[in-house]
N, C-alpha and C positions, 0 to 999 in steps of 0.2 A: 813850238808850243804843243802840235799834236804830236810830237815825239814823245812827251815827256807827260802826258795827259792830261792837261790844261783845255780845257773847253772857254773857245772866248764867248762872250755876249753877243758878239756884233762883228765879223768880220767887213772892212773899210777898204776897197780897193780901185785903181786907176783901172782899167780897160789896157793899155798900153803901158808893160815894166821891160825894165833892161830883162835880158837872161832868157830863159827858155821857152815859158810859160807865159800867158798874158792872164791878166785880172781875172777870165772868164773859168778857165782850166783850172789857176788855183780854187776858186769857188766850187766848181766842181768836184775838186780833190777833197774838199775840207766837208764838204756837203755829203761823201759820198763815205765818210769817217764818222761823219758827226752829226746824221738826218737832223735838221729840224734848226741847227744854226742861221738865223738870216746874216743877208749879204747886200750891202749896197754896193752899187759899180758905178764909176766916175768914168764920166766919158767926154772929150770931145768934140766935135765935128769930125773931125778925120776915124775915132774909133766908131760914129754910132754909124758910117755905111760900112764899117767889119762887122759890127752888130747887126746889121738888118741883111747884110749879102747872109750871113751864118742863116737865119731866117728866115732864108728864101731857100737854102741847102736844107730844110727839116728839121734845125737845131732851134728849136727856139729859145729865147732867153729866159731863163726861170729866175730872175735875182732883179732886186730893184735897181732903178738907174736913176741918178742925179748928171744932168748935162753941165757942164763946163762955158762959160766960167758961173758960178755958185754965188750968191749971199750968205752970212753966216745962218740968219733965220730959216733961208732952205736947204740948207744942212740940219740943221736941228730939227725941221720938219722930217725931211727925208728920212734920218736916222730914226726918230719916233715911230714912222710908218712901217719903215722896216722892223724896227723890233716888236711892234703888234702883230706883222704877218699878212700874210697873201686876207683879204677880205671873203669872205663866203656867202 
């Protein structure tokens, strides 16, 4: 999609994909193309202590997080919050 210049609304990702990159790095990448895109990160147990060790390295997490396992209303909440944006 950002090959071809597509800007999404809402970037949706797991914390933990097959392949090279994990949820966080894509976010990253997409963020670092396309300031101002939110992102929600789906996580775990097993990914939220890669989340908080990263944390504890300096990196802190800049994207919302929904823990695992989810209801559909706090997904819908989640997704809402994220597309308002960090609060001021």
């Amino acid at each position: 999609m950002l090959e071809i210049g597509l800007k999404p609304d809402l970037v949706f990702s797991d914390v933990i994909m097959p392949g090279k990159i994990n949820g966080i790095e894509l976010a990253e990448i997409i963020v670092a193309r396309l300031p101002g895109v939110p992102v929600l990160l789906s996580s775990g147990f097993t990914e939220r202590a890669i989340i908080e060790a990263q944390a504890r390295d300096n990196r802190p997490l800049n994207f919302a997080m929904i823990s695992k396992p989810y209801r559909k209303n706090e997904l819908a909440l989640a997704i809402q919050e994220a597309l308002r944006g960090p609060s001021t």
